[in-house]
N, C-alpha and C positions, 0 to 999 in steps of 0.2 A: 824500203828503198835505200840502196846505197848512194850519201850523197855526193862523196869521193871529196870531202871535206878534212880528212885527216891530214895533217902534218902543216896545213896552209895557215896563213898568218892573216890575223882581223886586227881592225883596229875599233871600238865603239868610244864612241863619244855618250856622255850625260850617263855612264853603266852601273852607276851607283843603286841606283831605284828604279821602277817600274818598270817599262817597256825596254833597257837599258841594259838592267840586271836580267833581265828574262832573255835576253839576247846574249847578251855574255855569258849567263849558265848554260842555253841552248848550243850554241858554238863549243863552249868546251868540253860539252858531252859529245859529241861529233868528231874529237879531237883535234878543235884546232886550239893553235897557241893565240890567246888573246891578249890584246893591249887593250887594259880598261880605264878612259880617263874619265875622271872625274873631281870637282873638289872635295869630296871626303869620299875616302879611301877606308873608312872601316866598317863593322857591322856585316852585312851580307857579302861586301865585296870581299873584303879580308879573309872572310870565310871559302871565299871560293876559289883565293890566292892558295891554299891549303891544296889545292890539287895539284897544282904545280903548272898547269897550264894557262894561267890567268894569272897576267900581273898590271896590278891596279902600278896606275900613273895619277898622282896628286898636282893635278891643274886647272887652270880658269880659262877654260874656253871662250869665254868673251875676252880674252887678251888677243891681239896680235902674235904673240909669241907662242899661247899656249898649244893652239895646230900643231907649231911645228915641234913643239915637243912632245907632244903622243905618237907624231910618225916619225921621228928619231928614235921613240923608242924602238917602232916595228923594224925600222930599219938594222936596228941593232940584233936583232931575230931572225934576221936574213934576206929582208925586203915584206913589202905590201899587197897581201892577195886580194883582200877582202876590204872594206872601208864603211861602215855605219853612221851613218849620218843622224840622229837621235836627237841630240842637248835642243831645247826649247826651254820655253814658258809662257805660260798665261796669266793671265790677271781680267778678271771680271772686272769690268769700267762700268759701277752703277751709277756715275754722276752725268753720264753720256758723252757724245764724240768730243765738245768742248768742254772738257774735263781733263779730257786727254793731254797731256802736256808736252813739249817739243821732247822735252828729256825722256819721256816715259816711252813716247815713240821709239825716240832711236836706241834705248834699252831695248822693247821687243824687236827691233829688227836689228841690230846685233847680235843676240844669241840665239834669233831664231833662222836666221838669214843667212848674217854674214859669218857665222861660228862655221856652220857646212861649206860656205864658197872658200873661207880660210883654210879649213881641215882637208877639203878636196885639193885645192890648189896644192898643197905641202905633200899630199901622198899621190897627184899625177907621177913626177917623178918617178918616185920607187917603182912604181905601175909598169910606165912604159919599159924601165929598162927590164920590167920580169918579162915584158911580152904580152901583159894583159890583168885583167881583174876587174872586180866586182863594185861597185857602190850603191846600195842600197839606202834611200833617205826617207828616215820618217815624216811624212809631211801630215796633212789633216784634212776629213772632208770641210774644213770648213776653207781651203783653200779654195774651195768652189761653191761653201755655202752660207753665205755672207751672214754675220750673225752680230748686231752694233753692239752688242754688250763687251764683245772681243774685238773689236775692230784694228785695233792693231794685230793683234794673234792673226786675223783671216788674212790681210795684207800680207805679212810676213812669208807665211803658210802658201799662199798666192802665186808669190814672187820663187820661194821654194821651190815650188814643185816646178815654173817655169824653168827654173836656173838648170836642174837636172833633166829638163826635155831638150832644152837649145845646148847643152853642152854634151850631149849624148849622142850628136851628131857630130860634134869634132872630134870625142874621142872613141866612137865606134870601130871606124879602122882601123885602128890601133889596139884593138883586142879588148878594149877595157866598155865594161857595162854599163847603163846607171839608167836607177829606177826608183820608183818612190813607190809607198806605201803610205794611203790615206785611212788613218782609222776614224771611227765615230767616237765616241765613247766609251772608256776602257779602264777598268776596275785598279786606278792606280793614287796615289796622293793627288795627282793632280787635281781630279775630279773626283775623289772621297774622300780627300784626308781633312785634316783640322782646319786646314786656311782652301781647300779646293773650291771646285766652283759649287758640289753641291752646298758644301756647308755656307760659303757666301753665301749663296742664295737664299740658303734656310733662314739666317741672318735679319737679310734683309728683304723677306718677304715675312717673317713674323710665324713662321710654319716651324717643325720641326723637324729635321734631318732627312727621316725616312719619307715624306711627305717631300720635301727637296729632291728628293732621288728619284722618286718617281714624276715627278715630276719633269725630269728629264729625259727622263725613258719616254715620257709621252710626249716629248715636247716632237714638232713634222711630223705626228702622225703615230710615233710613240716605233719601236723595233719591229719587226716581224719575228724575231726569237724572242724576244720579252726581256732583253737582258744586257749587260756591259758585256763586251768584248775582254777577256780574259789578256795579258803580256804575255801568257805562254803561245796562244794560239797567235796574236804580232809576231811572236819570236819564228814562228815555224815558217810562218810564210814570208821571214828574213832571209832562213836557213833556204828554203828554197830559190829565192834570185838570187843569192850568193852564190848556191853551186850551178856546172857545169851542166845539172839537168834543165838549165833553163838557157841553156847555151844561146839562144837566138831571139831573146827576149834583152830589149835595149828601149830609152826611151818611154817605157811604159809607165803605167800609175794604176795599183790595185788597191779597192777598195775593201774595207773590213769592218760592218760598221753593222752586223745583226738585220740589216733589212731597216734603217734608218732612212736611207734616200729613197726616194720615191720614183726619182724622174730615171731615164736611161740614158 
Protein backbone atom coordinates (compact mmCIF):
# COMPACT_ATOMS: atom_id res chain seq x y z
CA UNK A 1 0.00 0.00 0.00
CA UNK A 2 1.08 3.38 -1.03
CA UNK A 3 1.26 5.64 1.86
CA UNK A 4 1.78 8.77 -0.32
CA UNK A 5 4.16 9.83 2.31
CA UNK A 6 7.08 10.82 0.24
CA UNK A 7 8.52 14.20 0.00
CA UNK A 8 6.23 15.40 3.36
CA UNK A 9 7.97 16.78 6.42
CA UNK A 10 7.93 14.92 10.31
CA UNK A 11 8.99 16.05 13.13
CA UNK A 12 9.53 13.15 16.13
CA UNK A 13 10.25 14.01 19.41
CA UNK A 14 12.50 11.48 22.10
CA UNK A 15 13.95 9.54 18.13
CA UNK A 16 17.04 8.79 19.70
CA UNK A 17 15.79 5.06 20.97
CA UNK A 18 13.11 2.84 21.06
CA UNK A 19 9.66 3.68 19.79
CA UNK A 20 11.33 7.08 18.44
CA UNK A 21 14.18 5.54 16.52
CA UNK A 22 11.77 3.01 14.88
CA UNK A 23 9.55 5.82 13.91
CA UNK A 24 12.18 7.91 12.50
CA UNK A 25 13.75 4.95 10.53
CA UNK A 26 10.04 3.83 9.44
CA UNK A 27 9.35 7.57 8.08
CA UNK A 28 12.43 7.77 6.18
CA UNK A 29 12.10 4.67 4.57
CA UNK A 30 8.71 6.00 3.26
CA UNK A 31 10.62 9.04 2.24
CA UNK A 32 9.88 11.55 4.12
CA UNK A 33 12.42 14.21 5.48
CA UNK A 34 12.70 13.84 9.11
CA UNK A 35 13.36 16.25 12.07
CA UNK A 36 14.70 14.00 14.76
CA UNK A 37 14.96 15.67 18.23
CA UNK A 38 16.57 14.38 20.86
CA UNK A 39 19.29 15.02 23.47
CA UNK A 40 21.92 12.72 22.17
CA UNK A 41 22.23 12.73 18.62
CA UNK A 42 24.67 9.83 18.06
CA UNK A 43 24.94 6.19 17.75
CA UNK A 44 21.73 4.86 15.75
CA UNK A 45 20.42 8.39 15.01
CA UNK A 46 23.65 9.54 13.36
CA UNK A 47 23.71 6.62 11.53
CA UNK A 48 20.45 7.32 10.02
CA UNK A 49 21.44 11.05 9.31
CA UNK A 50 23.70 9.14 6.64
CA UNK A 51 20.77 8.91 4.37
CA UNK A 52 20.18 12.06 4.00
CA UNK A 53 16.79 12.28 4.90
CA UNK A 54 17.03 12.38 8.70
CA UNK A 55 18.37 15.15 10.46
CA UNK A 56 19.01 14.77 14.19
CA UNK A 57 18.22 18.06 16.31
CA UNK A 58 20.31 18.09 19.67
CA UNK A 59 17.67 19.30 22.25
CA UNK A 60 15.87 19.13 25.66
CA UNK A 61 12.52 18.86 25.38
CA UNK A 62 11.60 19.35 28.90
CA UNK A 63 12.77 23.02 28.10
CA UNK A 64 10.33 25.63 27.18
CA UNK A 65 12.45 26.61 24.30
CA UNK A 66 13.30 23.17 23.04
CA UNK A 67 9.66 22.55 20.95
CA UNK A 68 10.32 25.38 19.28
CA UNK A 69 13.52 24.52 18.21
CA UNK A 70 12.81 21.11 16.47
CA UNK A 71 9.84 22.96 14.58
CA UNK A 72 12.07 25.76 13.47
CA UNK A 73 13.95 23.16 12.23
CA UNK A 74 10.89 21.59 10.14
CA UNK A 75 10.22 24.92 9.34
CA UNK A 76 13.36 25.42 7.67
CA UNK A 77 12.43 22.35 5.32
CA UNK A 78 9.62 23.93 4.13
CA UNK A 79 6.91 23.75 6.82
CA UNK A 80 5.22 20.79 9.13
CA UNK A 81 3.23 17.75 7.83
CA UNK A 82 3.54 15.37 10.17
CA UNK A 83 4.14 15.82 14.16
CA UNK A 84 5.09 12.82 16.61
CA UNK A 85 4.39 13.26 19.84
CA UNK A 86 6.88 10.23 21.58
CA UNK A 87 9.50 11.87 24.48
CA UNK A 88 8.20 10.27 27.97
CA UNK A 89 9.52 8.56 30.89
CA UNK A 90 8.88 6.27 33.67
CA UNK A 91 10.22 5.46 36.84
CA UNK A 92 8.90 2.54 38.96
CA UNK A 93 7.95 4.30 42.48
CA UNK A 94 8.72 1.12 44.91
CA UNK A 95 8.51 3.21 48.13
CA UNK A 96 4.71 4.04 47.12
CA UNK A 97 2.44 7.19 46.30
CA UNK A 98 3.96 9.07 49.40
CA UNK A 99 7.30 8.58 48.15
CA UNK A 100 6.50 10.31 45.42
CA UNK A 101 7.82 13.85 45.80
CA UNK A 102 6.29 17.29 44.50
CA UNK A 103 9.62 17.53 42.21
CA UNK A 104 9.44 14.06 40.96
CA UNK A 105 5.81 14.66 40.04
CA UNK A 106 6.17 17.62 38.03
CA UNK A 107 9.28 16.02 36.38
CA UNK A 108 6.83 13.26 34.99
CA UNK A 109 4.49 15.50 33.85
CA UNK A 110 6.71 17.70 32.12
CA UNK A 111 8.15 15.58 29.84
CA UNK A 112 5.41 13.43 29.57
CA UNK A 113 2.75 16.06 29.22
CA UNK A 114 3.74 19.12 28.84
CA UNK A 115 6.90 18.27 26.31
CA UNK A 116 3.63 17.32 23.56
CA UNK A 117 1.28 20.40 24.57
CA UNK A 118 4.68 22.50 23.94
CA UNK A 119 5.84 20.71 20.67
CA UNK A 120 2.04 20.79 19.36
CA UNK A 121 1.54 24.27 20.21
CA UNK A 122 4.98 25.38 18.32
CA UNK A 123 4.05 23.26 15.07
CA UNK A 124 0.04 24.35 14.96
CA UNK A 125 1.29 27.19 13.19
CA UNK A 126 3.40 25.75 10.43
CA UNK A 127 0.23 23.17 10.14
CA UNK A 128 -2.38 25.57 9.53
CA UNK A 129 -0.62 27.82 7.15
CA UNK A 130 0.23 24.24 4.89
CA UNK A 131 -3.63 23.74 5.17
CA UNK A 132 -3.47 20.68 7.43
CA UNK A 133 -1.46 17.76 8.99
CA UNK A 134 -1.00 15.03 11.05
CA UNK A 135 -0.15 14.44 14.96
CA UNK A 136 0.19 11.43 16.10
CA UNK A 137 0.96 10.97 20.07
CA UNK A 138 2.41 8.27 21.90
CA UNK A 139 0.35 7.76 24.85
CA UNK A 140 0.00 4.45 27.14
CA UNK A 141 -2.67 1.81 28.21
CA UNK A 142 -1.78 2.67 31.36
CA UNK A 143 -3.44 6.05 30.54
CA UNK A 144 -6.59 4.00 31.36
CA UNK A 145 -5.03 1.41 33.45
CA UNK A 146 -4.17 2.67 36.70
CA UNK A 147 -0.96 0.91 37.85
CA UNK A 148 0.51 2.72 41.60
CA UNK A 149 3.76 1.61 40.98
CA UNK A 150 3.81 4.42 38.12
CA UNK A 151 1.45 6.58 39.38
CA UNK A 152 2.59 9.53 38.10
CA UNK A 153 3.47 7.85 34.47
CA UNK A 154 -0.63 6.86 34.35
CA UNK A 155 -1.51 10.49 35.39
CA UNK A 156 0.54 12.03 32.80
CA UNK A 157 -0.38 9.44 30.17
CA UNK A 158 -4.03 10.28 31.31
CA UNK A 159 -4.05 13.86 30.91
CA UNK A 160 -2.10 12.77 27.35
CA UNK A 161 -4.30 11.21 25.69
CA UNK A 162 -7.10 13.63 27.06
CA UNK A 163 -5.17 16.83 25.62
CA UNK A 164 -5.11 15.12 22.03
CA UNK A 165 -9.01 14.24 22.23
CA UNK A 166 -10.34 17.95 23.40
CA UNK A 167 -7.97 19.55 21.09
CA UNK A 168 -8.82 17.38 18.07
CA UNK A 169 -11.91 19.02 18.02
CA UNK A 170 -10.52 22.58 17.59
CA UNK A 171 -8.17 21.75 15.12
CA UNK A 172 -10.29 19.27 12.96
CA UNK A 173 -11.59 21.91 10.69
CA UNK A 174 -8.80 23.24 9.97
CA UNK A 175 -7.47 19.99 8.23
CA UNK A 176 -5.00 18.99 10.82
CA UNK A 177 -5.48 15.36 12.65
CA UNK A 178 -4.48 14.03 16.06
CA UNK A 179 -4.56 10.77 17.50
CA UNK A 180 -2.81 8.75 20.00
CA UNK A 181 -1.43 5.36 20.18
CA UNK A 182 -1.67 3.37 23.48
CA UNK A 183 0.97 0.71 23.66
CA UNK A 184 1.30 -2.22 26.49
CA UNK A 185 4.55 -3.25 26.78
CA UNK A 186 7.14 -2.89 24.23
CA UNK A 187 10.60 -4.45 23.67
CA UNK A 188 12.46 -1.09 24.35
CA UNK A 189 15.16 0.29 27.28
CA UNK A 190 12.31 1.41 28.99
CA UNK A 191 11.05 -1.71 29.96
CA UNK A 192 14.40 -4.11 29.35
CA UNK A 193 17.19 -2.32 29.64
CA UNK A 194 19.65 -1.97 32.66
CA UNK A 195 17.66 0.66 34.79
CA UNK A 196 13.96 -0.44 32.97
CA UNK A 197 11.07 -1.60 34.88
CA UNK A 198 11.76 -5.18 34.28
CA UNK A 199 15.11 -5.06 35.78
CA UNK A 200 13.83 -2.85 38.79
CA UNK A 201 11.74 -5.11 39.48
CA UNK A 202 14.01 -8.12 39.27
CA UNK A 203 15.88 -5.87 41.83
CA UNK A 204 13.62 -5.53 43.97
CA UNK A 205 11.73 -8.56 44.08
CA UNK A 206 14.96 -10.67 44.64
CA UNK A 207 14.25 -12.80 41.32
CA UNK A 208 16.28 -12.83 38.28
CA UNK A 209 15.82 -10.75 35.11
CA UNK A 210 14.14 -13.38 33.04
CA UNK A 211 11.72 -14.20 35.81
CA UNK A 212 11.16 -10.21 35.96
CA UNK A 213 10.08 -10.39 32.45
CA UNK A 214 7.84 -12.85 32.61
CA UNK A 215 6.49 -11.66 34.98
CA UNK A 216 5.07 -9.00 33.20
CA UNK A 217 3.98 -10.64 30.48
CA UNK A 218 1.71 -12.29 33.14
CA UNK A 219 0.96 -9.55 34.97
CA UNK A 220 -3.75 -8.65 33.96
CA UNK A 221 -3.81 -11.92 32.87
CA UNK A 222 -0.51 -12.08 31.00
CA UNK A 223 -0.80 -11.29 26.55
CA UNK A 224 -2.90 -13.24 24.42
CA UNK A 225 0.28 -13.36 21.78
CA UNK A 226 2.73 -14.34 24.69
CA UNK A 227 4.84 -11.51 23.94
CA UNK A 228 6.26 -7.53 24.01
CA UNK A 229 5.02 -5.41 21.35
CA UNK A 230 8.11 -4.89 18.94
CA UNK A 231 8.85 -0.41 18.03
CA UNK A 232 8.70 -1.47 14.47
CA UNK A 233 5.17 -2.82 14.60
CA UNK A 234 4.50 1.07 17.06
CA UNK A 235 6.22 2.53 14.13
CA UNK A 236 3.78 1.15 11.41
CA UNK A 237 0.86 1.94 12.97
CA UNK A 238 2.39 5.69 13.28
CA UNK A 239 3.01 5.47 9.55
CA UNK A 240 -0.46 4.75 9.05
CA UNK A 241 -2.37 7.88 11.13
CA UNK A 242 0.14 9.88 9.60
CA UNK A 243 -0.80 9.42 6.12
CA UNK A 244 -3.74 10.43 4.07
CA UNK A 245 -5.08 6.67 4.22
CA UNK A 246 -6.56 7.48 7.33
CA UNK A 247 -7.84 10.54 6.09
CA UNK A 248 -10.98 10.57 8.34
CA UNK A 249 -9.62 9.26 11.31
CA UNK A 250 -9.30 12.25 14.10
CA UNK A 251 -9.61 12.16 17.73
CA UNK A 252 -8.98 8.52 18.12
CA UNK A 253 -6.80 6.29 20.51
CA UNK A 254 -5.47 2.79 19.28
CA UNK A 255 -4.45 0.21 21.17
CA UNK A 256 -1.28 -2.09 20.62
CA UNK A 257 -0.65 -4.04 23.65
CA UNK A 258 -0.65 -8.11 22.27
CA UNK A 259 -4.12 -8.89 23.93
CA UNK A 260 -3.06 -7.36 27.50
CA UNK A 261 -6.52 -5.54 28.26
CA UNK A 262 -9.15 -7.61 28.87
CA UNK A 263 -12.14 -5.27 29.12
CA UNK A 264 -13.70 -3.58 25.77
Amino acid sequence: MDLRLRDKVAAVTGASKGIGLAVTKALAAEGVRVVAGARDIGGDLAKLAESGTVYPVAVDLSTREGPQTLVARSDELGGLDILVNNVGALTVRLGGFSSVTDEEWSASLNLTLMAAVRTTRAALPSMLKRGGGSIVTISSVNSFLPDPAIIDYCAAKAALTNFSKALSKEVGPHGIRMNTISPGPVETALWLGPNGVASTVAKASGVDFDTARKQVVESQGGFATGRFTRPDEVADLVLLLASDRAGNVTGSDFVIDGGLIKTL
